[in-house]
C-alpha positions as CSV (number, residue, x, y, z in Angstrom):
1,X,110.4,170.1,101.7
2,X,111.4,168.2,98.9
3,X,113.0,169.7,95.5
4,X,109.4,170.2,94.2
5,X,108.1,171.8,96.5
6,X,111.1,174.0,97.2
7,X,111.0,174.9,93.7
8,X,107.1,175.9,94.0
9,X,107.8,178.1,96.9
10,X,110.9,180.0,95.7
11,X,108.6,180.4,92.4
12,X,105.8,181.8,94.9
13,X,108.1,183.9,97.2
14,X,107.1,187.9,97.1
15,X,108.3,189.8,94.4
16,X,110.8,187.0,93.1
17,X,110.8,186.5,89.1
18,X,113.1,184.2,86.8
19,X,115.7,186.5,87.0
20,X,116.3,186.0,91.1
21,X,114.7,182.8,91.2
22,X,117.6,181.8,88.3
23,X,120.3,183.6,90.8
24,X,118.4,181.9,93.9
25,X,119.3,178.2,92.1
26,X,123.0,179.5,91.1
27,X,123.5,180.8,94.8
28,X,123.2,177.2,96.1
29,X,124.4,175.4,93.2
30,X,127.6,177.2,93.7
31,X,127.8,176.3,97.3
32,X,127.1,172.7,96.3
33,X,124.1,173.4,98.9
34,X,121.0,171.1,97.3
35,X,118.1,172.6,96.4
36,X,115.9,170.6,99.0
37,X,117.8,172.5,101.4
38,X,116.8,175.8,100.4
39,X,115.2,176.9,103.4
40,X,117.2,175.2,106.0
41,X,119.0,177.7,108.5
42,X,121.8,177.8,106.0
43,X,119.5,177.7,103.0
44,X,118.1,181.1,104.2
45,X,121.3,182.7,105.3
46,X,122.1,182.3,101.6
47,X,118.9,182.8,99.9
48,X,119.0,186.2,102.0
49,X,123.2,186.5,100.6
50,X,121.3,186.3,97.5
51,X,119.1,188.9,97.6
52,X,115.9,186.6,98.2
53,X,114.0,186.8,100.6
54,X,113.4,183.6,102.2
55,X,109.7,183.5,103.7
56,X,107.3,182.7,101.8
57,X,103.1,181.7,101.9
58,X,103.2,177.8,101.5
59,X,99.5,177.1,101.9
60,X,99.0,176.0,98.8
61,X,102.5,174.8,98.1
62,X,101.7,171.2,98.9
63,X,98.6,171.0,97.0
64,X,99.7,171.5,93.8
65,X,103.0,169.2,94.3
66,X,100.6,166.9,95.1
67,X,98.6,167.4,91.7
68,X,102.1,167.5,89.7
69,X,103.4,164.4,91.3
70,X,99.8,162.6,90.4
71,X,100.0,164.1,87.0
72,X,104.0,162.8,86.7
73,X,105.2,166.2,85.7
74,X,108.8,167.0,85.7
75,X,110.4,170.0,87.3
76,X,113.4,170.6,85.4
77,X,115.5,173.5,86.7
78,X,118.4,175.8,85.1
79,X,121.6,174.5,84.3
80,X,119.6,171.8,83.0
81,X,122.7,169.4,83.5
82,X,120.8,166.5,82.7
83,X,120.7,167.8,78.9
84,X,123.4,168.1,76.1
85,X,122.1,172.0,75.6
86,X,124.2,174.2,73.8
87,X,125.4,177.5,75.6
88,X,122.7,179.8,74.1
89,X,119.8,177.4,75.6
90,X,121.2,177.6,79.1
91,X,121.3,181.1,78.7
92,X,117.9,181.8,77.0
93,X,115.7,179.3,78.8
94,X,113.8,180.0,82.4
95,X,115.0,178.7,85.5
96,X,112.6,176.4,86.2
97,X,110.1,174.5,83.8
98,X,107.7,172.0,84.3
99,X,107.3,169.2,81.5
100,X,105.0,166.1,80.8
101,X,106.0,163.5,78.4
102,X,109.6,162.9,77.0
103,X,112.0,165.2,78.5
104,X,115.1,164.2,76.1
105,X,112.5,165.9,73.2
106,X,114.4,168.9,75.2
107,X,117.9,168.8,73.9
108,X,116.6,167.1,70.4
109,X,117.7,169.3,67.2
110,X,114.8,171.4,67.1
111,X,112.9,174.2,64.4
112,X,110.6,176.5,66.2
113,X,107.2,177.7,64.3
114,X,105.6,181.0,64.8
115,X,102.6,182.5,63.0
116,X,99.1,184.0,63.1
117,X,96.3,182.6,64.9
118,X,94.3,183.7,62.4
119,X,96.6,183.0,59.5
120,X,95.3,182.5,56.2
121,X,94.8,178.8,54.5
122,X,97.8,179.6,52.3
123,X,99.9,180.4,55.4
124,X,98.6,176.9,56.6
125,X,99.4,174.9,53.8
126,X,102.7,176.8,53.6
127,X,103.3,176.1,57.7
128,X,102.2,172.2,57.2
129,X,104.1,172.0,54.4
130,X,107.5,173.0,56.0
131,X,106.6,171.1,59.5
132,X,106.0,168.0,57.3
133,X,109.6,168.2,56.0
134,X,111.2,169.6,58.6
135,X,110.2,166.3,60.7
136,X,110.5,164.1,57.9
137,X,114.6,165.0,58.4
138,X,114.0,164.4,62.2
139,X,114.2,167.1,63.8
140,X,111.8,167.9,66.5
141,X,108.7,170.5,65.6
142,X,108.5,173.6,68.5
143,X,105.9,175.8,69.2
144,X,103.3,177.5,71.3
145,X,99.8,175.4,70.9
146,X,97.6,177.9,69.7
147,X,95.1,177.5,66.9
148,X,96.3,178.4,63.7
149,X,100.2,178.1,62.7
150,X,101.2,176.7,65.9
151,X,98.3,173.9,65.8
152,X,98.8,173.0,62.5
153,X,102.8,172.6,62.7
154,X,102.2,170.1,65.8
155,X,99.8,168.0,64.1
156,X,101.5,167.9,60.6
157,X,104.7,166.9,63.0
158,X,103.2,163.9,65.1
159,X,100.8,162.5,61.5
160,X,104.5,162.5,59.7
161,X,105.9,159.9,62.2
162,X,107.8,162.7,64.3
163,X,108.1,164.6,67.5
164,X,106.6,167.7,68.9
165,X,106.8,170.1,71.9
166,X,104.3,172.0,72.9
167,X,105.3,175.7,74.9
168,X,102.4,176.8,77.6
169,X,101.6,180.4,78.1
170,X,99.8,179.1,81.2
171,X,100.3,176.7,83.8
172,X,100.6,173.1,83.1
173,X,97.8,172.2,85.1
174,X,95.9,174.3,83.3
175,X,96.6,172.6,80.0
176,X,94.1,171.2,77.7
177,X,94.8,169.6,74.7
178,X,93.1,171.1,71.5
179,X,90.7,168.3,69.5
180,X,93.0,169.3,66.3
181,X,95.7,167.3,68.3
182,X,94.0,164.4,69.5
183,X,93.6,161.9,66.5
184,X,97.4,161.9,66.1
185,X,98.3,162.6,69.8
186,X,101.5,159.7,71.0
187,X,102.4,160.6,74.7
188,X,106.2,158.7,73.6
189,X,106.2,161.7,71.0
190,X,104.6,165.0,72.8
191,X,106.6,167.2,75.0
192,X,104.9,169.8,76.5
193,X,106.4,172.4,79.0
194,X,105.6,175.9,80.5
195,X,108.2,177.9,82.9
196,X,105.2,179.4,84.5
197,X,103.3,178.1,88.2
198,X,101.2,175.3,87.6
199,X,98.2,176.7,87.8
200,X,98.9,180.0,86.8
201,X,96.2,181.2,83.9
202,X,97.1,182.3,79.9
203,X,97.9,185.7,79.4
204,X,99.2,188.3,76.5
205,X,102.0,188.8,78.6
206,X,102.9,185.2,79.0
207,X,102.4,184.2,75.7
208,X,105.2,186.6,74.5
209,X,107.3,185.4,77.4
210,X,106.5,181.9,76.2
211,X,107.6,182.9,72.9
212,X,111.5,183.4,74.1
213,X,111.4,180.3,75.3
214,X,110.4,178.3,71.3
215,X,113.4,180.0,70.4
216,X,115.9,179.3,73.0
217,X,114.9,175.1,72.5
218,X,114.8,176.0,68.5
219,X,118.2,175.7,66.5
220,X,115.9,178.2,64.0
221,X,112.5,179.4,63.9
222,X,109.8,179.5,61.0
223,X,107.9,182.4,61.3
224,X,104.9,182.2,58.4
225,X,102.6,185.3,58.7
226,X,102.8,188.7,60.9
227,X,101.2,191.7,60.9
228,X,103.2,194.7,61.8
229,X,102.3,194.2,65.4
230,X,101.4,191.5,67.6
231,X,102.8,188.1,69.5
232,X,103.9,186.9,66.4
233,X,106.0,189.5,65.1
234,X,107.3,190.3,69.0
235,X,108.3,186.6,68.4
236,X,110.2,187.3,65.3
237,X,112.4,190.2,66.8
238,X,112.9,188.0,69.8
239,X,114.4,185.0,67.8
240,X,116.4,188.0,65.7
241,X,117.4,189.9,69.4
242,X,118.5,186.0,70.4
243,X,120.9,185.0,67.6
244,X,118.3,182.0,66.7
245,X,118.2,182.0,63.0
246,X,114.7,183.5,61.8
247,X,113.3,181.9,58.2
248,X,110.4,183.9,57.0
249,X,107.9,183.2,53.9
250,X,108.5,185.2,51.1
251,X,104.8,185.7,49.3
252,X,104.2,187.2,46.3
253,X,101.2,188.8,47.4
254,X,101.3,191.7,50.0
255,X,98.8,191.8,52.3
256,X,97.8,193.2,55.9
257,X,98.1,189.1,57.5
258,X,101.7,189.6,56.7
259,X,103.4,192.8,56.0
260,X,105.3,191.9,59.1
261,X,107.4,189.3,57.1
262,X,108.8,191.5,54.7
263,X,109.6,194.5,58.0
264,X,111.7,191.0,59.5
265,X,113.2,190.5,56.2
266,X,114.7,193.8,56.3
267,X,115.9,193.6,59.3
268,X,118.2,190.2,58.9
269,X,115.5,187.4,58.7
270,X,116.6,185.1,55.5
271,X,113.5,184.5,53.1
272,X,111.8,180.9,52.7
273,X,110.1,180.5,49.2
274,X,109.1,177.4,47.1
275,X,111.2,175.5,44.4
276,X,109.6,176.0,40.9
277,X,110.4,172.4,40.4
278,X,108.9,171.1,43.1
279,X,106.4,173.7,44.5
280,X,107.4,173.0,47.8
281,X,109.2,175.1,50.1
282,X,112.9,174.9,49.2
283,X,114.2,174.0,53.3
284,X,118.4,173.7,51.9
285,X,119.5,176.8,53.8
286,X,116.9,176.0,56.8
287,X,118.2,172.2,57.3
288,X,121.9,173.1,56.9
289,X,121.3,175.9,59.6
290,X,119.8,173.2,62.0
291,X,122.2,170.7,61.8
292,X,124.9,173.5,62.1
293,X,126.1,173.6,58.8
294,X,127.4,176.2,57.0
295,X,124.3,176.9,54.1
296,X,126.0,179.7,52.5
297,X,123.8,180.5,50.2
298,X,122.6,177.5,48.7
299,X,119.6,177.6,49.0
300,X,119.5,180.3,46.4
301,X,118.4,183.3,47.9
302,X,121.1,185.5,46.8
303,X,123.1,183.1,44.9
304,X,123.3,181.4,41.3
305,X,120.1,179.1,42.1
306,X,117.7,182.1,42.3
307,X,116.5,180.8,39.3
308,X,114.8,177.7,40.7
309,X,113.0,179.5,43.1
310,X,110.0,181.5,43.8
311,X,107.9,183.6,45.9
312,X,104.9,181.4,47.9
313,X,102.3,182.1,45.6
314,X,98.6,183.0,46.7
């Protein structure tokens, strides 16, 4: 077998998750053992070492390396060597992910979007508004591909000039692109990934997976409008449980489509709102955090330019 299909058949082997399949890769990395030789005599004694087991079913194993290889998708796998990742990346990300399109879009200083599929049109404008500046200072746009917040940050990203990457909750064979996407799609500027097997279908449960894995490529993550339960706000607390900086809008109008900004708030997310003199949102704090600055508190909230600043209005 070659690494593909190595990697598809450690990814199919019974009851083996990330977490082993991660220690499975670790196991022979750390015996300088190549992954292609996995399942050689040697490969096994290890796997087995390992605490995986090292049979597997493999009937379909070559069919669907088959429709990767004609599809020229890349099977990245963890440490990710190949990419200047910081620590927290390595550590956050799958083992294994499978990517069409640019792969250096992965280690590109990234913001992550999150936010209701059935956000409102202020939360739009809002999300299309920061996704327009955000790639405007070129930084890659991250986030899930659903319709709504995550559709709207992708398209504002790739119709400003910029770049995008697109996070499955399915398998990548099973990817379609939305219509919203295709009038501004650029292959040389779309990334899109999924750590799940190719032709594995969308689920709840993988979408909230999927949603640890925008934050671990994001250097900070938008989130634009949750209700007190759902993927979105499970993707808040995940980029809060992370470490990845969360930046939430601030609204000055309460509602249901968003009360779960305001619980993230409170618990250590750092409020986006517009500049009065502009009436865009004010992205100081947000851009200094990307770049790995120190923001302090310049961008007002908290601090002496409060003043200039104001709730997103609606």
């Amino acid at each position: 077998m070659d690494k593909l299909e190595t990697i598809l058949t450690l990814m199919r082997l019974p009851g083996v998750g990330p977490a082993r399949i991660r220690r499975a890769l670790a196991v022979l990395g750390e015996s300088g053992m190549p992954i292609e030789e996995a399942f050689s005599a040697s490969g096994r004694r290890l796997l087995t070492a390992g605490g995986v087991s090292p049979s597997a079913p493999q009937a379909v194993i070559g069919h669907v390396a088959e429709q990767l290889r004609r599809e020229s998708v890349h099977c990245l796998v963890a440490p990710f060597g190949e990419f200047a990742l910081p620590d927290s990346a390595r550590k956050n990300l799958p083992p294994v992910l499978f990517a069409i399109g640019p792969t250096r879009l992965m280690a590109a200083p990234s913001v992550g979007f999150c936010g209701s599929r059935g956000a409102t049109g202020r939360g739009l404008e809002v999300a299309a508004d920061i996704a327009e500046q955000v790639a405007g200072q070129g930084f890659n746009v991250v986030s899930g591909g659903a319709k709504g917040v995550d559709i709207t940050a992708h398209r504002t990203a790739l119709a400003s000039g910029g770049t995008t990457t697109v996070v499955l909750a399915e398998g990548i064979l099973q990817y379609r692109m939305r219509q919203e996407l295709r009038a501004v799609f650029d292959p040389a500027r779309t990334l899109v990934v999924s750590e799940f097997f190719p032709d594995a279908p969308w689920l709840a449960g993988r979408a909230m997976q999927r949603n640890r894995t925008i934050c671990a490529l994001s250097r900070a993550m938008v989130l634009i409008e949750a209700r007190r339960t759902g993927g979105t706000f499970a993707a808040g607390e995940a980029a809060l449980a992370m470490g990845v900086p969360l930046f939430t809008a601030d609204y000055s109008t309460k509602l249901e489509s968003s009360i779960g900004n305001r619980i993230l708030l409170d618990r250590g997310a750092i409020a986006l709102r517009q500049s009065r003199a502009t009436g865009r949102a004010n992205l100081t704090r947000l851009l200094a955090t990307a770049r790995g600055q120190d923001a302090g508190k310049q961008d007002g909230v908290g601090g002496s330019a409060v003043g200039q600043q104001e709730l997103f209005a609606r």
